[in-house]
N, C-alpha and C positions, 0 to 999 in steps of 0.2 A: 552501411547505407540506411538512412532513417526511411521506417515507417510506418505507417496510420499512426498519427501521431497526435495528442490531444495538447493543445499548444494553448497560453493564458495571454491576456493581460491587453488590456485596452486604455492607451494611457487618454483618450479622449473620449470614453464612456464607461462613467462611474456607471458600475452596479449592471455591467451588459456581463452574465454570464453565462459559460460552458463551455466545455469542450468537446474533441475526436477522440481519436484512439491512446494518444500517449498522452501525457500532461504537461503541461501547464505551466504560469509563472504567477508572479506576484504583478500588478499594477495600483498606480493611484491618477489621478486624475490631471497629473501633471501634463505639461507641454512637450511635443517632439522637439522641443530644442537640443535636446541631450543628442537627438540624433544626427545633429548637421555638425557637430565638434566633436573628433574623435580627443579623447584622452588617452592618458597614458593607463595601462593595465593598471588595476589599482591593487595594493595590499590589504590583504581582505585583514579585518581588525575585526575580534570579537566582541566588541562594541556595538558594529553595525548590523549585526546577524538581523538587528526587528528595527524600523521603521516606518511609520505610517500607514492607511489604508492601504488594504488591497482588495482589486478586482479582477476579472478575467473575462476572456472572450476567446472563442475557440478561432481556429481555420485551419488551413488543409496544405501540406507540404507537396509542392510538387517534386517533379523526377529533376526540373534543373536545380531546384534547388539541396536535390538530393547530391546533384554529381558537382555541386561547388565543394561540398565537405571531401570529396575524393580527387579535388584539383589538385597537384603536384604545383607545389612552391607558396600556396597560400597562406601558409599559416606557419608557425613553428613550437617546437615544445617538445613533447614525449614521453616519454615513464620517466618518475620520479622517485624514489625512495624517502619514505617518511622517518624521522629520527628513530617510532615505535616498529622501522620495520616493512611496512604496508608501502605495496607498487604502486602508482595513481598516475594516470597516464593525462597529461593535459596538454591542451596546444590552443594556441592565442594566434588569431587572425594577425597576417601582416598587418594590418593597420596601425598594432601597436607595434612598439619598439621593441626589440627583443631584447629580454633581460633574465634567462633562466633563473635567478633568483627571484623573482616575481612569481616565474611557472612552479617552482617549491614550496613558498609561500604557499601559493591554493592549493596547491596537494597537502600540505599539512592542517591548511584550514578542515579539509575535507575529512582528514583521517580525523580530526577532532570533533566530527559530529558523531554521534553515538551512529555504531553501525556494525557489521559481520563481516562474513567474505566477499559479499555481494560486492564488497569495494574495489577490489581488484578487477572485475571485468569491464569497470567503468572508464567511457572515455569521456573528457567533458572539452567542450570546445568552444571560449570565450571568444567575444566580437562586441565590436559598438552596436549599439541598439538599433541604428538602420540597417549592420547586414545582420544582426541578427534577425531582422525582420523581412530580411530578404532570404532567409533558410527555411528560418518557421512559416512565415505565413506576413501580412499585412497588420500592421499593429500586435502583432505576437511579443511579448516579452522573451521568451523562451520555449523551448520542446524537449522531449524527450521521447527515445523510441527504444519501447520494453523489448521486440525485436534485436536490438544490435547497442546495446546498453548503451546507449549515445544521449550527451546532456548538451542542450546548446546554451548558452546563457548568457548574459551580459558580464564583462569585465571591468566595467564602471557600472558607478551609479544610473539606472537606465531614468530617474525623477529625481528631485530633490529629497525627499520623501519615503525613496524607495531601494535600499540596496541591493547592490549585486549579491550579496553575501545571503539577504532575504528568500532571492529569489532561487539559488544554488540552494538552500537548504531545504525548500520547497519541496523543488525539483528530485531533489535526492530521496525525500520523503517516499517516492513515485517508484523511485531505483528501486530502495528497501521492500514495497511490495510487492513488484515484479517480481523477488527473488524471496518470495516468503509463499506456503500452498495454507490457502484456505478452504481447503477440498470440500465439497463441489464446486466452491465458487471462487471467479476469480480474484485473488486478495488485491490486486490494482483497482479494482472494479468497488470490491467492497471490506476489505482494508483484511489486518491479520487476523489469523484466528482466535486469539483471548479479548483483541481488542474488539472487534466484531461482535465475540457471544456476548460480551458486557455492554457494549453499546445497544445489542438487540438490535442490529445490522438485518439479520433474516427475518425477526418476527415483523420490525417496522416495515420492511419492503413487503413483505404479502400484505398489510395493512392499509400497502400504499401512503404510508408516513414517510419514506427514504424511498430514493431514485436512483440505483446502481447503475453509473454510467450515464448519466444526463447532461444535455451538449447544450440546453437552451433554459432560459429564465421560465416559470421560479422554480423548477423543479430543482435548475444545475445546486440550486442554496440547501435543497436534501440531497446531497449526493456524499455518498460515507466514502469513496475513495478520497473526495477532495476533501474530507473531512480528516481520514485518516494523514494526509500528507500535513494540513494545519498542525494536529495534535503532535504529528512530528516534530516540528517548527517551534510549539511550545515547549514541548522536552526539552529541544534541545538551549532555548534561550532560558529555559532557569535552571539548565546543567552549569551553566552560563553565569550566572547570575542576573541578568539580563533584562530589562523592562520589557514585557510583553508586546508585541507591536498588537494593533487594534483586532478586534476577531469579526473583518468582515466580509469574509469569504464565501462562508457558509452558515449555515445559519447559529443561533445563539444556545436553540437548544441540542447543539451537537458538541460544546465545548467542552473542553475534558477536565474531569474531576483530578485527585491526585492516586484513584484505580485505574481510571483508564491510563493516564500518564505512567503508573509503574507498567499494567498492563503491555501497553505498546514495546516498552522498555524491554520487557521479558522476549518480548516478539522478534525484536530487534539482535536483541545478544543470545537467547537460547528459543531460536522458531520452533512451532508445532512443525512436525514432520508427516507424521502417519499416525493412520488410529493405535491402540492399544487393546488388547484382548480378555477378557474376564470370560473364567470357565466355574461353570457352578454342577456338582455331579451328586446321583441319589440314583435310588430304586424304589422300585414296586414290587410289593410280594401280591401274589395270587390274591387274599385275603387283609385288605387293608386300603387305606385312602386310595383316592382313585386319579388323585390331583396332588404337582406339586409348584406353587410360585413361586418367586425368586423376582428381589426388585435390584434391578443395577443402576448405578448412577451415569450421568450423562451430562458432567461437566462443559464441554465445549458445543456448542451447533456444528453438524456437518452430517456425514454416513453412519447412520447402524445396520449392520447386519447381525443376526442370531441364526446360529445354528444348531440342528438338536443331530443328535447321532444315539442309539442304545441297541439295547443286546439283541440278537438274531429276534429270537423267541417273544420280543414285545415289540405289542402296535400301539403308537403312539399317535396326537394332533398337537399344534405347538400354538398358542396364540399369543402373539407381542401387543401390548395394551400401552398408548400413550395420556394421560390427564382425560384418560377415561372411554376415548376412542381407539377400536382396533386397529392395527396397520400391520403391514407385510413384514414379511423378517427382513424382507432390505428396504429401508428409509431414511427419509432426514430427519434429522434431527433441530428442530428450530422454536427455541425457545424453553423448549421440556428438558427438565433437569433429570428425570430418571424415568427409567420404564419399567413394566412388570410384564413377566415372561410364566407363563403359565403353560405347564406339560401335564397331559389329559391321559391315564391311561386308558385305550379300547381293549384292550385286550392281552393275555400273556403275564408275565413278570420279568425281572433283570435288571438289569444297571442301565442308565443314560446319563449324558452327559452334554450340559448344553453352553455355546461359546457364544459368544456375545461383544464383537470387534464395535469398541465408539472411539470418536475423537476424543 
């Protein structure tokens, strides 16, 4: 059952953008025509993965249009096995004609986007672009809900302009973060964690330069989730070979270089999991310096914590020093590539030993 779901794409207002809780689609400025003639499911060809502008525009799914995806007899399809392997569960609204070599066809399409395990709990559930519009939302291209990993998307082309295949790889973009931890933050919200510290995802948002999670104009054009799912979408169209479709989603200066593009890449096939731990250890004699620092690196934005521990008989105080400002032994981490940890003897001698967990 889909929900809070951040849904895209207004095929009659260019440049109206944002969304809710899940994401999104691709649109252009095209006509509802597409949506009074149902087609036939289409074969997604690596061809079409990028065409023309796109735009978005949020709305709000309700609970009927939650329990049409739970209707018995609506639709057909189901787990697929990929040549490489990978389950992909897909199912195409009756509207279309049933042809399970169609419904394999997009499960292979899918397994050929760069991706993890995240692929497997995906359900994705093709329609023509009115009932797609009648799940999502009123002019919605597509939805997705990080909740119940559910992709809704168009099976044809929803514009002339604009493919399904665009709009699925998007969308998938959105999958990928769901199931990626950018700890504290949420990577849907403000993309993965390499691609984030390089993008400067945290330091721009305290800056008020980036908008994590922004549903209305102009902020939605600083918003690094939707940024992250674009950067997606470029990977994978020159994994492709592929002419780039337009970048005009978000804004221009969030497009990705060829670090962020491997970045994301990295995020994608081997994610940050959890921090890692650097232990740095010494003593104090009775007679002798009375301080010792130790600078660690601090590669990724997210949680540091430092801990000091030492011998019965020594009193120690610990102070974590950021680009020159003091802060608590548990912090974020945002934008500062190392810190200096400073252990003060008061009194006593002995051994200590101090840990220092960063992303």
């Amino acid at each position: 059952m889909l929900r809070r779901v951040r849904l895209g794409i207004s095929p009659s207002r260019p440049h109206a953008l944002g969304f809710l809780w899940v994401v999104v689609a691709f649109a252009t400025s095209a006509t509802a025509a597409g949506a009074q003639t149902v087609t036939p499911l289409k074969t997604p060809q690596a061809a079409d993965i990028a065409r023309g502008p796109l735009t978005i525009r949020d709305t709000v799914l309700t609970r009927p249009a939650l329990q049409h995806l739970q209707k018995a007899g609506s639709s057909w399809g189901g787990p697929y096995t990929t040549p490489t392997g990978e389950t992909v569960t897909v199912y195409a609204s009756d509207a279309y004609p049933q042809d399970p070599a169609l419904g394999q066809r997009w499960a292979n399409f899918l397994d050929g986007l760069v991706h993890g395990s995240e692929l497997s709990p995906l359900t994705v559930y093709l329609a023509p672009l009115a009932e797609v519009q009648s799940i999502c939302g009123q002019q919605a291209i597509g939805c997705y809900s990080p909740r119940d990993n559910t992709l809704v998307g168009p099976g044809d082309d929803p514009a002339t302009d604009t493919s399904a295949e665009a709009v699925i790889t998007h969308e998938y973009g959105h999958h990928v973060a769901n199931h990626r931890s950018d700890a504290p933050w949420a990577a849907i919200d403000y993309g993965t964690k390499r691609w984030a510290t390089y993008e400067q995802v945290c330091t721009k948002t305290a800056a008020g330069q980036l908008y994590p999670g922004a549903e209305t104009e102009p902020h939605y054009m600083l918003n690094p989730g939707e940024a992250f799912a674009e950067t997606y979408r470029v990977l994978n169209e020159r994994n492709a070979g592929l002419t780039e479709a337009p970048w005009d989603v978000v804004s221009q200066t969030l497009y990705p270089d060829n670090t962020a593009l491997s970045l994301l890449d990295q995020d994608v096939v081997s994610p940050w999991t959890s921090n890692t731990t650097q232990t740095r250890s010494a003593s104090f004699r009775k007679k002798g310096a009375a301080t010792r620092s130790f600078t660690f690196s601090t590669p990724l934005d997210g949680t540091l914590k430092v801990s000091l521990t030492h011998a019965r008989g020594l009193r120690t105080t610990l102070a974590v020093v950021e680009r020159g400002t003091r802060v608590g032994a548990s912090s974020t981490v945002c934008g500062t590539r190392s810190v200096r940890a400073t252990v003060t003897r008061k009194s006593g001698s002995g051994s200590f030993k101090l840990s220092v967990s960063t992303p």
